[in-house]
C-alpha positions in Angstrom: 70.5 35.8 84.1 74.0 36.3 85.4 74.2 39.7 84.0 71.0 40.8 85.6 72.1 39.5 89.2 75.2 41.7 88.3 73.1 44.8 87.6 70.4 44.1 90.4 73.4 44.0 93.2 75.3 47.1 91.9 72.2 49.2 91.6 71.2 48.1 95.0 74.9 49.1 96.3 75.1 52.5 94.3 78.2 50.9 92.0 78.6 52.3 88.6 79.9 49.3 86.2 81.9 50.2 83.0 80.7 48.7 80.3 83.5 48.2 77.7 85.6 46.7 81.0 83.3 44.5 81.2 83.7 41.2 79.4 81.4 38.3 78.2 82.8 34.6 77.0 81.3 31.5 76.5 82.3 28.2 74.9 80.3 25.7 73.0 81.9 22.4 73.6 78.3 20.0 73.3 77.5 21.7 70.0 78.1 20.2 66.6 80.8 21.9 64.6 78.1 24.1 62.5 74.9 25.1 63.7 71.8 24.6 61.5 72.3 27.9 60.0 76.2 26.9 58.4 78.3 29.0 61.6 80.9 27.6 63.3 81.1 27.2 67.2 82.9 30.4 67.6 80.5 32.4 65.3 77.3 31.4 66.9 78.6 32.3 70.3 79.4 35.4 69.0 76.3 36.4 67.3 74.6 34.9 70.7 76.7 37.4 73.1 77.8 40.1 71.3 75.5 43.5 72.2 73.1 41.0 73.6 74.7 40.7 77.2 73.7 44.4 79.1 74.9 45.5 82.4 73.6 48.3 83.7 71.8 49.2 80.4 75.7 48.8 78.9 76.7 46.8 76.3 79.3 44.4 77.5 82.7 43.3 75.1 82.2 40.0 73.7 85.3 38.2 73.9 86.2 34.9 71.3 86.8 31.6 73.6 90.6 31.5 72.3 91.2 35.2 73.7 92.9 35.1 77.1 91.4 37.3 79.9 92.9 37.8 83.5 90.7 35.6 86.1 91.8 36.0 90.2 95.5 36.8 88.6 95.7 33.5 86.5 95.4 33.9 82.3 92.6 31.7 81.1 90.9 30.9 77.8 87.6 29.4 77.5 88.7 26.4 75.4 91.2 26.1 78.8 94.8 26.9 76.8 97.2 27.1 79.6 100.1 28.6 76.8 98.8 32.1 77.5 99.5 31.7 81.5 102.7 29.6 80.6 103.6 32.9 78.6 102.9 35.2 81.3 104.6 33.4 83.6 107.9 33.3 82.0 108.0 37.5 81.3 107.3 37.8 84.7 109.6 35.8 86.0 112.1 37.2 83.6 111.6 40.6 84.4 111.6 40.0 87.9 114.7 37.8 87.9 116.7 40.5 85.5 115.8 43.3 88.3 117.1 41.1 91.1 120.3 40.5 89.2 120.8 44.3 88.2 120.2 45.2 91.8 122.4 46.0 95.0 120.9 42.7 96.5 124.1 40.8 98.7 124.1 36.8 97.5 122.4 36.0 100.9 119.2 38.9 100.5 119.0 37.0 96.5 118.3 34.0 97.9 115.8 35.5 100.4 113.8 37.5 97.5 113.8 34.0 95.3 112.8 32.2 98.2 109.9 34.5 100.0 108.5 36.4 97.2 109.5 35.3 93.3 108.7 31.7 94.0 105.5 32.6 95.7 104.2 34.8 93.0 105.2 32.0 90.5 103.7 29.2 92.0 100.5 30.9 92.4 98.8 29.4 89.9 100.5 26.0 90.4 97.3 24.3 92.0 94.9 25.2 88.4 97.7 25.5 86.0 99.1 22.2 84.3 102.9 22.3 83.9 105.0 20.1 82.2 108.5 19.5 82.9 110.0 21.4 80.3 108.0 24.1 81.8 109.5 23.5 85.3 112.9 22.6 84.3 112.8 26.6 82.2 112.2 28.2 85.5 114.1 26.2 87.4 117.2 27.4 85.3 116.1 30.5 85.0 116.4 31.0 88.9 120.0 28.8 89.3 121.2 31.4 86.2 120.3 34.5 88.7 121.9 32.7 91.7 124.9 31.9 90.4 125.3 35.3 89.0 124.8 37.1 91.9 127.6 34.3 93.7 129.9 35.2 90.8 129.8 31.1 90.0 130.7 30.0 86.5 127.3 29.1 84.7 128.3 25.7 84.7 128.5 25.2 88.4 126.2 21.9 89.4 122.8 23.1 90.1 122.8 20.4 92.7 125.5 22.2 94.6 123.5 25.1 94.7 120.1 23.5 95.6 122.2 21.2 98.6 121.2 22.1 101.8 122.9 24.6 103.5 124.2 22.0 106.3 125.4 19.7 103.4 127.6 23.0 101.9 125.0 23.8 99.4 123.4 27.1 98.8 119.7 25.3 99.6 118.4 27.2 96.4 114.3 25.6 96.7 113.0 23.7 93.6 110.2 24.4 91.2 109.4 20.6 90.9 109.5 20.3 94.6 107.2 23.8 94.9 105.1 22.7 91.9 104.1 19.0 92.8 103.6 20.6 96.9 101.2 23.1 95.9 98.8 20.3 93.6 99.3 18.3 96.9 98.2 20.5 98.9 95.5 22.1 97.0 93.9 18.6 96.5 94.0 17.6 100.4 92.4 20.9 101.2 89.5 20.6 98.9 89.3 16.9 100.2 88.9 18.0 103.8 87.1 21.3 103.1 84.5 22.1 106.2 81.5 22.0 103.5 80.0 18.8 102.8 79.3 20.1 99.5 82.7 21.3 98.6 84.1 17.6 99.8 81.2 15.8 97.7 81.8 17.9 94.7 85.5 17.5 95.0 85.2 13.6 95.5 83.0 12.7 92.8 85.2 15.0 90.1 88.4 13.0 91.2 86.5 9.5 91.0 85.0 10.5 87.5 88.2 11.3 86.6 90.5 9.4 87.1 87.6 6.3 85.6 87.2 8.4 82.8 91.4 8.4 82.4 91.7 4.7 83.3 89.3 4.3 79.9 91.6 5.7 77.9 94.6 3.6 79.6 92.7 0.5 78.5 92.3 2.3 74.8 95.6 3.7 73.7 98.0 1.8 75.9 96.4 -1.6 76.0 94.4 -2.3 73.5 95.4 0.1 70.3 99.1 -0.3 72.0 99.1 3.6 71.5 101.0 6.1 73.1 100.0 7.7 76.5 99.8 11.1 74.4 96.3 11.5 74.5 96.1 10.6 78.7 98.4 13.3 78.9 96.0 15.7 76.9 93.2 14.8 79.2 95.2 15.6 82.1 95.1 19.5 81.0 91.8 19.2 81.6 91.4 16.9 84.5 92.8 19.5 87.8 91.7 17.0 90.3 93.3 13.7 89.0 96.5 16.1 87.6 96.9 16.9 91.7 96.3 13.5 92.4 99.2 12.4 90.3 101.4 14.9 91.6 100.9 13.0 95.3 101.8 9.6 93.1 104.8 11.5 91.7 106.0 12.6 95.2 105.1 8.8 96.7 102.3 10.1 98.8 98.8 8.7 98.9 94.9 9.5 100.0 94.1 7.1 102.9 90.2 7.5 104.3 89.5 6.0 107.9 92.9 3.9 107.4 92.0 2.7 103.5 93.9 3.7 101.0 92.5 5.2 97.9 93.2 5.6 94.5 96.7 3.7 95.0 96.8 1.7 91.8 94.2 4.1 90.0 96.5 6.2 88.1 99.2 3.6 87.2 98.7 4.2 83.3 102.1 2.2 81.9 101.3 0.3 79.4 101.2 -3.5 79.1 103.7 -5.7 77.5 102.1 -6.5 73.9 100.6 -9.6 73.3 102.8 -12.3 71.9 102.3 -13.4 68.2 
């Protein structure tokens, strides 16, 4: 169906669509793990999509639900594995830090670039992409290592001198965390107070069934099973809404409606002292 509405609207404006650039995906996460004929889930999609999806009379390239494919200039996979945009992220910022630092840029323009367009590009993806520290922390050094060169610091200079504000006698050098936990902020406030109706509704009822649906497995693995959070931490790959809700948590902000507060205690997932024996 969507591939028709593709081909109706680029016949009707005169667009010629390549065929093998083109690409179809699916994912079949409801299914059993064989079909009644003895495939697997990545098998029967396969033999579902592949030459079977036609644009323009063109066969389109069938792509597994592991393989990552370029979406809006963020990496995703079907089966949502962030590793491949975690990947790209890092050569880009790698080869972008290693031209700054082989460039004719004075310590003052460095600082600039990092702050106006390398950070910028990196945390483009920040509101859909989950990031765990270790992630962060990796970037973060990798822009103190490119400051500090280009300052002719010693590599063990305190990063907090360099990220100090300028007033303080600091280099005010921003901070992924601080860029990283802003952007799921603000990305989550937006939707929230989105002009459409629709868009709020939608964006509403994800973050309640969410963050219930995470709450559940508090009660599981943390309570009951006296687990580990592990799995909550899992789900939160998954879960964008509640992920940017936790980032407010993280950086002591809260949702307030009319003057109510919402969601305060929701995502407090420590668990509970165990029972005594």
């Amino acid at each position: 169906m969507q591939a028709n509405k593709l081909t109706l609207y680029s016949n009707w404006a005169g667009l010629l669509i390549s065929g093998s650039k083109t690409k179809v995906t699916g994912s079949l996460n409801a299914s059993p793990s064989k079909d009644q004929n003895g495939l697997t889930l990545s098998e029967a999609l396969e033999h579902q999509l592949n030459n079977n999806i036609l644009v323009q009379n063109q066969a389109t390239k069938y792509i597994t639900p592991s393989s990552p494919f370029l979406y809006l200039g963020v990496t995703l996979t079907m089966d949502l594995n962030w590793k491949h945009q975690h990947r790209h992220t890092d050569e880009n910022q790698k080869q972008k830090l290693d031209a700054l630092e082989g460039s004719y840029a004075s310590p003052r323009q460095t600082l600039n670039i990092i702050r106006t367009a390398i950070i910028p590009s990196l945390a483009y993806a920040f509101a859909v992409t989950p990031c765990s520290y270790p992630d962060l922390d990796k970037w973060d050094a990798m822009i103190g290592r490119a400051i500090k060169s280009k300052h002719n610091l010693w590599r063990s200079t305190l990063t907090a001198m360099i990220r100090e504000d300028v007033h303080s006698f600091g280099l005010g050098a921003p901070s992924i965390y601080v860029v990283y936990h802003r952007r799921s902020a603000v990305a989550l406030v937006t939707s929230l107070e989105e002009s459409s109706e629709r868009h709020q509704s939608v964006t509403m009822h994800l973050l309640t069934h969410q963050v219930t649906q995470l709450k559940a497995l508090a009660t599981t693995f943390l309570s009951t099973k006296e687990g580990t959070s592990l799995p909550i931490k899992q789900q939160l790959n998954l879960h964008m809404q509640a992920r940017q809700l936790a980032c407010n948590h993280a950086s002591k902000l809260h949702l307030a409606l009319k003057g109510n507060s919402m969601f305060l205690d929701n995502l407090n997932l420590h668990p509970k002292a165990p029972p005594q024996h």
